[in-house]
N, CA, C and O atoms as CSV, one atom per row, in Angstrom:
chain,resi,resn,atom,element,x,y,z
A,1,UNK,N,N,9.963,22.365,-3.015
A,1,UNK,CA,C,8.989,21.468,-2.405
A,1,UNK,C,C,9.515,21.039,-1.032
A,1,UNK,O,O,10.713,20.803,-0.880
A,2,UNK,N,N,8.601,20.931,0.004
A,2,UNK,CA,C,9.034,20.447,1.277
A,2,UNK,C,C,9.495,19.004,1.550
A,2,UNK,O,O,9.189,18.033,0.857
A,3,UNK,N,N,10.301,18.987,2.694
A,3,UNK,CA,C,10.580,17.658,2.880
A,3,UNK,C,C,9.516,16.785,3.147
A,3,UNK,O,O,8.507,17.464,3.339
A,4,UNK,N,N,9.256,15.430,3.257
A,4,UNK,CA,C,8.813,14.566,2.754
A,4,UNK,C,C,8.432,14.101,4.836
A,4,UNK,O,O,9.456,14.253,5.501
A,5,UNK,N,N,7.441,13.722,5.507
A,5,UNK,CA,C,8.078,13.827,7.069
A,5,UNK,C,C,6.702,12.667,6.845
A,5,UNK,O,O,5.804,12.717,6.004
A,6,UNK,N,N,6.995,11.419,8.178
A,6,UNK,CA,C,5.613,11.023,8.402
A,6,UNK,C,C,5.564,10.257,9.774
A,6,UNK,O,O,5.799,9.123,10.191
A,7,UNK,N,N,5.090,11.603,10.309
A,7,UNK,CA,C,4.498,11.540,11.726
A,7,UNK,C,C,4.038,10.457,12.349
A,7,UNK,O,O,2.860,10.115,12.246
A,8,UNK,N,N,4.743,9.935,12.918
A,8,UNK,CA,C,4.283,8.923,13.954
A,8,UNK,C,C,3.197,9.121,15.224
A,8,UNK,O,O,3.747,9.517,16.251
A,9,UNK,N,N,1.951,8.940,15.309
A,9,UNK,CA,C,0.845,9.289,16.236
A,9,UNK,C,C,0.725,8.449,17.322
A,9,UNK,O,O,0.198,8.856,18.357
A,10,UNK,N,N,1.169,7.270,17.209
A,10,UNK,CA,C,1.118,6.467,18.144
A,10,UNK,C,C,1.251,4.948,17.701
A,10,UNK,O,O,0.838,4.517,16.624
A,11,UNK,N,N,1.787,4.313,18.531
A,11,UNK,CA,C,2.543,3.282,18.469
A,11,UNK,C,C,1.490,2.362,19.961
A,11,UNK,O,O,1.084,2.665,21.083
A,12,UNK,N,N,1.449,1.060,18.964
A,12,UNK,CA,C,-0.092,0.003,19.527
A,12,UNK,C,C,0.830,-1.138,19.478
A,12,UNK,O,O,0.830,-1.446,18.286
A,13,UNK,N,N,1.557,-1.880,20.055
A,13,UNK,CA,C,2.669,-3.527,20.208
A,13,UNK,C,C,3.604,-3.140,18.672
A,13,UNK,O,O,4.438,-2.235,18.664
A,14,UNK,N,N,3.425,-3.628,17.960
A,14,UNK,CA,C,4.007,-3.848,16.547
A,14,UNK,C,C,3.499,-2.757,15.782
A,14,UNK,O,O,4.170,-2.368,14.826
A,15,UNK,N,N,2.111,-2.049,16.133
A,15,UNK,CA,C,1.689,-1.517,15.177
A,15,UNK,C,C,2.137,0.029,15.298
A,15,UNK,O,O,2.217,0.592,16.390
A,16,UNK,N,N,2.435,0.691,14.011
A,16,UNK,CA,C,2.892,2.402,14.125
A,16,UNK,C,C,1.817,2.890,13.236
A,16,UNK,O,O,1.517,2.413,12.141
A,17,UNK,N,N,1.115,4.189,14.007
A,17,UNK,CA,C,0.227,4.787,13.338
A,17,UNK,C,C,0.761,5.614,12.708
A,17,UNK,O,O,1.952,5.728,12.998
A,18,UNK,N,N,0.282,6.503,11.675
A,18,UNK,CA,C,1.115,7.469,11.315
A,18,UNK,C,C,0.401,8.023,10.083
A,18,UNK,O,O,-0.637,7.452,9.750
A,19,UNK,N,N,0.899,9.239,9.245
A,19,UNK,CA,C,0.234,10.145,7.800
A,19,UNK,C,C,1.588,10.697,7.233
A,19,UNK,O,O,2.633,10.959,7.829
A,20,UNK,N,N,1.327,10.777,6.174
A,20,UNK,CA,C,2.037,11.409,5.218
A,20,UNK,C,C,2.231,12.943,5.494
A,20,UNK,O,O,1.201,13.568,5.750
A,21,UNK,N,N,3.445,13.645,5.475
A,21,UNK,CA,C,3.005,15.359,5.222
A,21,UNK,C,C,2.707,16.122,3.928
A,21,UNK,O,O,2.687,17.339,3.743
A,22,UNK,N,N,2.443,14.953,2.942
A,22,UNK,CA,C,2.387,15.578,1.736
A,22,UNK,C,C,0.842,14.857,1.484
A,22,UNK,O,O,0.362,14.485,0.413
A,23,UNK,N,N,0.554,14.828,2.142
A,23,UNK,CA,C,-1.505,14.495,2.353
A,23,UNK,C,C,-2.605,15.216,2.423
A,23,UNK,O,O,-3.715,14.750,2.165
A,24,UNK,N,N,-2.313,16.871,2.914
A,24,UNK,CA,C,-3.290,17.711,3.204
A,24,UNK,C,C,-4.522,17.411,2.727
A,24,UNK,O,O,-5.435,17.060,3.475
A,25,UNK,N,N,-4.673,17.548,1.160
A,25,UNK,CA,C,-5.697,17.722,0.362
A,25,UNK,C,C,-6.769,16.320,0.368
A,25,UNK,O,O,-7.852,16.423,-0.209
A,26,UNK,N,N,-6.451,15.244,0.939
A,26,UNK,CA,C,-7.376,14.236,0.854
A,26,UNK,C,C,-7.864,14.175,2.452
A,26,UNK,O,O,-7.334,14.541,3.500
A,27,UNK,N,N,-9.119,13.540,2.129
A,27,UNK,CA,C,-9.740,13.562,3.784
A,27,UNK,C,C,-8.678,12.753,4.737
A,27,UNK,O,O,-7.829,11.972,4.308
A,28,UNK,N,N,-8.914,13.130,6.264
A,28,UNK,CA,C,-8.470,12.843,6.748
A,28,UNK,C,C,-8.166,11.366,6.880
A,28,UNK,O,O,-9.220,10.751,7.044
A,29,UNK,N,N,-7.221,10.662,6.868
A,29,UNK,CA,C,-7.407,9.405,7.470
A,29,UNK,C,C,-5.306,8.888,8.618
A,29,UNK,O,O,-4.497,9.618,9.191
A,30,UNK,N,N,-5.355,7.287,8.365
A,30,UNK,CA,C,-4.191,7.361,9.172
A,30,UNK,C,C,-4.187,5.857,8.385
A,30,UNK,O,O,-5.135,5.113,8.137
A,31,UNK,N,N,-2.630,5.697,8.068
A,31,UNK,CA,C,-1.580,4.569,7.626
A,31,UNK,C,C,-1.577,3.890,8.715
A,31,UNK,O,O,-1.940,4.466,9.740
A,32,UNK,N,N,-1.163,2.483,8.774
A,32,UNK,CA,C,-0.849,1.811,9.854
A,32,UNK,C,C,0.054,0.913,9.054
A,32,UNK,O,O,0.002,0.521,7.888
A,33,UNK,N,N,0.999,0.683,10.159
A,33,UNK,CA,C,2.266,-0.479,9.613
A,33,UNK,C,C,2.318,-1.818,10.212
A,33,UNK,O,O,1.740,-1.758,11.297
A,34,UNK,N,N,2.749,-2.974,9.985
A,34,UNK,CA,C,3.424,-4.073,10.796
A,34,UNK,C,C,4.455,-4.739,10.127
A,34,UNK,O,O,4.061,-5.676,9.433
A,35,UNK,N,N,5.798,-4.507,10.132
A,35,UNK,CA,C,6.914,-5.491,9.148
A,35,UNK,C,C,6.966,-4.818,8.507
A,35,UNK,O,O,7.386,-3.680,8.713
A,36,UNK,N,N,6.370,-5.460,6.995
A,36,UNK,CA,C,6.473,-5.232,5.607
A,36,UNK,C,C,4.791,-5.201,5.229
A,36,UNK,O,O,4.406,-5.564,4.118
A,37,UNK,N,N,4.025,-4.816,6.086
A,37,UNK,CA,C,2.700,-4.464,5.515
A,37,UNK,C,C,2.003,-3.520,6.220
A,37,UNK,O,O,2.233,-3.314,7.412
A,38,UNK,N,N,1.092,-2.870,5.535
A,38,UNK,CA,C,0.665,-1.769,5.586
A,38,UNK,C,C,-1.071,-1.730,4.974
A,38,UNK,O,O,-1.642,-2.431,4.139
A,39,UNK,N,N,-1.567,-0.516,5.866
A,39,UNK,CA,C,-3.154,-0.189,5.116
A,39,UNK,C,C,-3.636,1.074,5.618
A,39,UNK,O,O,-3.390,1.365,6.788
A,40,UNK,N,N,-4.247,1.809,4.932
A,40,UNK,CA,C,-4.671,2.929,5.229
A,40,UNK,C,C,-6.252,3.064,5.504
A,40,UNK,O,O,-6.875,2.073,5.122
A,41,UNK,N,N,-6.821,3.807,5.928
A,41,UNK,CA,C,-8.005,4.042,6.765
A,41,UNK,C,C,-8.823,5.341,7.006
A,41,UNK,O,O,-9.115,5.850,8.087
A,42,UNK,N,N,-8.963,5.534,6.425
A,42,UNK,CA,C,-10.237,6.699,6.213
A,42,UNK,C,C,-10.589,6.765,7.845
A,42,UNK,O,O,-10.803,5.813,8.596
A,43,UNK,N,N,-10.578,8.415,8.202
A,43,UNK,CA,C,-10.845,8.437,9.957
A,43,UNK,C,C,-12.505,9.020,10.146
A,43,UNK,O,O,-13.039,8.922,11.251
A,44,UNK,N,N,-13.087,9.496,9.227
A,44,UNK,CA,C,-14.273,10.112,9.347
A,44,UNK,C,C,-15.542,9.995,8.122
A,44,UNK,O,O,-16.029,10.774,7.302
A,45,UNK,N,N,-15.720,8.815,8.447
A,45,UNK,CA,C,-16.288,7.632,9.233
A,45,UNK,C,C,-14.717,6.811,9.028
A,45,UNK,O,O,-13.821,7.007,8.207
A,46,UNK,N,N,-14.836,5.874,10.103
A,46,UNK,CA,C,-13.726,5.106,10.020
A,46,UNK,C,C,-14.369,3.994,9.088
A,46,UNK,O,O,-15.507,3.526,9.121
A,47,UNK,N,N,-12.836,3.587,7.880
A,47,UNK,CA,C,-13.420,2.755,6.785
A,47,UNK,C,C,-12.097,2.199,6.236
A,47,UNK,O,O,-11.062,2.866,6.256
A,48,UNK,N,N,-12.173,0.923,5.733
A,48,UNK,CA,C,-10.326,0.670,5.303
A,48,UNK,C,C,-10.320,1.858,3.797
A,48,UNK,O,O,-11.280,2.083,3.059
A,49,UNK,N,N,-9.544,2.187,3.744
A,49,UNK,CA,C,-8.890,3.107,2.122
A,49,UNK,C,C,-8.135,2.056,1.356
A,49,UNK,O,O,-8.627,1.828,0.252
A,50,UNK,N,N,-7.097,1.380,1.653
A,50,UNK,CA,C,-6.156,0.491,1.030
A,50,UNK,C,C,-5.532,-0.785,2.052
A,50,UNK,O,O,-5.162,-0.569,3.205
A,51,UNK,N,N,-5.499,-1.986,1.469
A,51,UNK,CA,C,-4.963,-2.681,2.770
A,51,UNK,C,C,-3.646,-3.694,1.784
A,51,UNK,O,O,-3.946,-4.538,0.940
A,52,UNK,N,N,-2.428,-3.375,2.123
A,52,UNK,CA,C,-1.364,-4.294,1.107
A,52,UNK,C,C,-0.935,-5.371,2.111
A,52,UNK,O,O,0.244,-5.224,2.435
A,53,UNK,N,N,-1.604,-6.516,2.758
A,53,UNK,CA,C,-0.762,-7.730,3.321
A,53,UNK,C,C,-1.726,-8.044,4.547
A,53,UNK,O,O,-1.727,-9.253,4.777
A,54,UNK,N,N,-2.543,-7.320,5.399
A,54,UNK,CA,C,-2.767,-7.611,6.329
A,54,UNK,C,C,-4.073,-8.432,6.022
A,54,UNK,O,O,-4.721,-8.212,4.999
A,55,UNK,N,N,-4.470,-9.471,7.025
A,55,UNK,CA,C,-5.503,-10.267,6.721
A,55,UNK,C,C,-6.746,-9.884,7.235
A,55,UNK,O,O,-6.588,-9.114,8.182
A,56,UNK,N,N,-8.153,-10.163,6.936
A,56,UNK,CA,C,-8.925,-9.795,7.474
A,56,UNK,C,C,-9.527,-9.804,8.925
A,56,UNK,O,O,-10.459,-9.179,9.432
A,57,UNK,N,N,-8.513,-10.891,9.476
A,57,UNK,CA,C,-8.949,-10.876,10.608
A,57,UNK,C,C,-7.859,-9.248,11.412
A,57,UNK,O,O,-8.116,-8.590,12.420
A,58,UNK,N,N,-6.882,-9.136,10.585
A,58,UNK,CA,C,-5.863,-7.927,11.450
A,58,UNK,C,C,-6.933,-6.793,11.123
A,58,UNK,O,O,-7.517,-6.148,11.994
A,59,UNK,N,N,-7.087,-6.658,9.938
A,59,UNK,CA,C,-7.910,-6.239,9.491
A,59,UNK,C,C,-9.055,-5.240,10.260
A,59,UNK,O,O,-9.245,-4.028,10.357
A,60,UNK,N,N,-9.654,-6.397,10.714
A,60,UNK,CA,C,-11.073,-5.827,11.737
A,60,UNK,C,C,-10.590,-5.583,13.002
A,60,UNK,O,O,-11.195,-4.757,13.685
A,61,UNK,N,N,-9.046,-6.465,13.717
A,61,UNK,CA,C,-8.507,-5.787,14.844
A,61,UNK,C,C,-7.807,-3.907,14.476
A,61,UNK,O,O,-7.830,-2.998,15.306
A,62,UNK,N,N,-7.487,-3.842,13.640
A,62,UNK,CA,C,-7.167,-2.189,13.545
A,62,UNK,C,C,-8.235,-1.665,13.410
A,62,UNK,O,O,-8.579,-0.713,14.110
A,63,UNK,N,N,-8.865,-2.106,12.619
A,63,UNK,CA,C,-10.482,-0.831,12.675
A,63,UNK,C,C,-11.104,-0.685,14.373
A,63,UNK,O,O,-11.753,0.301,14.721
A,64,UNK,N,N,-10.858,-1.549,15.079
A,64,UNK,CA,C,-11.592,-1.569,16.329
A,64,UNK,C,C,-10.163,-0.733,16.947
A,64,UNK,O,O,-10.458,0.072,17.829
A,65,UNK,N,N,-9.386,-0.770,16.774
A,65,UNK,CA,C,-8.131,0.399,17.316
A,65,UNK,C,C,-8.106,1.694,17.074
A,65,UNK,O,O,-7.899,2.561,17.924
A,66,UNK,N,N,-8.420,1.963,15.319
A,66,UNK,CA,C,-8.718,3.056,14.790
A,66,UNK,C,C,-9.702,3.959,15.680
A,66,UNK,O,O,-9.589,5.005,16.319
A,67,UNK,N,N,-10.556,3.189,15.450
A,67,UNK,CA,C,-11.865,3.727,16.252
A,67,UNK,C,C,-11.945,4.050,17.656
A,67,UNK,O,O,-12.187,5.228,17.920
A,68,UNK,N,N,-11.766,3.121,18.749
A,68,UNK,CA,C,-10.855,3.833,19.874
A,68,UNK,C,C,-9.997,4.992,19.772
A,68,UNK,O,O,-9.940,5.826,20.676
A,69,UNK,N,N,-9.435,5.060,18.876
A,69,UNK,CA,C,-8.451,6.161,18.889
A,69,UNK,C,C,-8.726,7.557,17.899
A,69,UNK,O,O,-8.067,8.597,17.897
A,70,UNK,N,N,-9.844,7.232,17.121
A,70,UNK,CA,C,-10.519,8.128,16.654
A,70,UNK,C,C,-9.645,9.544,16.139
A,70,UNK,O,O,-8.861,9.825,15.233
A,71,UNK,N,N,-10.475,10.435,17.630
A,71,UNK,CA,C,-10.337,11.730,17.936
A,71,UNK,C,C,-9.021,12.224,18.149
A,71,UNK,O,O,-8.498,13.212,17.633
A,72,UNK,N,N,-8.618,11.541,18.846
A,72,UNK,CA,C,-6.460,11.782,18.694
A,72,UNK,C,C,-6.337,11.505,17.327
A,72,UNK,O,O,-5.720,12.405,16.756
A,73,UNK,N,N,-6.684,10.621,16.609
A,73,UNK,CA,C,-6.115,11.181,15.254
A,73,UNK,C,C,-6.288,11.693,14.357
A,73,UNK,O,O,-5.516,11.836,13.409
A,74,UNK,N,N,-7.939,12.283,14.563
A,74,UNK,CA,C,-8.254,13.650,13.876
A,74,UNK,C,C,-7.995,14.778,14.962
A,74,UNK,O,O,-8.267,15.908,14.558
A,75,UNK,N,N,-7.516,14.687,16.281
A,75,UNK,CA,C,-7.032,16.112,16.604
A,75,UNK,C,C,-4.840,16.175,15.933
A,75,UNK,O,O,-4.118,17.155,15.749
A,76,UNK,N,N,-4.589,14.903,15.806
A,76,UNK,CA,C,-3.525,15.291,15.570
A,76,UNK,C,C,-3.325,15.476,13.913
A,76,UNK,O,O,-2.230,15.967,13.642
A,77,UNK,N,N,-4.063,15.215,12.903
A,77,UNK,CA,C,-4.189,15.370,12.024
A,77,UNK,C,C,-4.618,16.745,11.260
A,77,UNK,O,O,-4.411,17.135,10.111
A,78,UNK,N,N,-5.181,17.217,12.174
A,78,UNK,CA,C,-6.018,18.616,12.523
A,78,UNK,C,C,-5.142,19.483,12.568
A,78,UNK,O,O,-4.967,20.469,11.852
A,79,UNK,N,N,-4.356,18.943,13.781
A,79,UNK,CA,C,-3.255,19.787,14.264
A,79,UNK,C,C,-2.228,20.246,13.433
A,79,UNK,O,O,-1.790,21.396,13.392
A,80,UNK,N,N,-1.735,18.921,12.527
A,80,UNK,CA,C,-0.941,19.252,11.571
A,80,UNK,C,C,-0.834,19.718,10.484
A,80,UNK,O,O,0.282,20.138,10.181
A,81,UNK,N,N,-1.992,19.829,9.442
A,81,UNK,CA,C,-2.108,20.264,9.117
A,81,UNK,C,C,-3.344,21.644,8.978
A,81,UNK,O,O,-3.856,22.052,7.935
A,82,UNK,N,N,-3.518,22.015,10.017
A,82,UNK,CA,C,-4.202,22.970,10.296
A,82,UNK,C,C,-5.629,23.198,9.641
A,82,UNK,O,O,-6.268,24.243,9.520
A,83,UNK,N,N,-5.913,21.982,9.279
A,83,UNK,CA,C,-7.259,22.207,8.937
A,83,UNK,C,C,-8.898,22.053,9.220
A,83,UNK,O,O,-9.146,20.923,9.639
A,84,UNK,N,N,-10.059,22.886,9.098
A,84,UNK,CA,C,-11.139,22.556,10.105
A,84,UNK,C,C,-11.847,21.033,10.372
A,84,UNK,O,O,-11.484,20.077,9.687
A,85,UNK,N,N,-12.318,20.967,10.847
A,85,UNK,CA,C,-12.948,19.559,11.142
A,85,UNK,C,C,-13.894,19.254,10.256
A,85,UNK,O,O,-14.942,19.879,10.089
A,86,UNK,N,N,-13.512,18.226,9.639
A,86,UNK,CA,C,-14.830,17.995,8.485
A,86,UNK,C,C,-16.149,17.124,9.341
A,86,UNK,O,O,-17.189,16.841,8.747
């Protein structure tokens, strides 16, 4: 089994974007960190997936980041794991 890697896409003050390499098979989306909390985000449509700590107001500030940033992170998601555009 391959090593375990998770790509850093871009980096927003505190916040690190980033995916799993052992993710292929689920739709695309992107993790986001701050500290000790974390939430994940469905990229197509942008939508929260999981959110462990952040409040709703951070909340609706990453989705409005996500979304700006969209397309970089379904082209780099794309990229990595080589798969077509859903």
């Amino acid at each position: 089994m391959g090593q375990l890697t998770m790509p850093t896409i871009l980096r927003i003050g505190s916040y690190r974007f980033y995916f799993f390499s052992h993710e292929p098979n689920e739709p695309p989306h992107i993790h986001v960190d701050r500290d000790q909390i974390s939430a994940k985000f469905w990229l197509n449509p942008v939508a929260l997936a999981r959110n462990t700590g952040f409040n709703p107001r951070d909340l609706t500030h990453l989705q409005r980041m996500i979304k700006a940033h969209q397309t970089e992170f379904l082209e780099a998601w794309h990229g990595y794991f080589g798969s077509e555009r859903r």
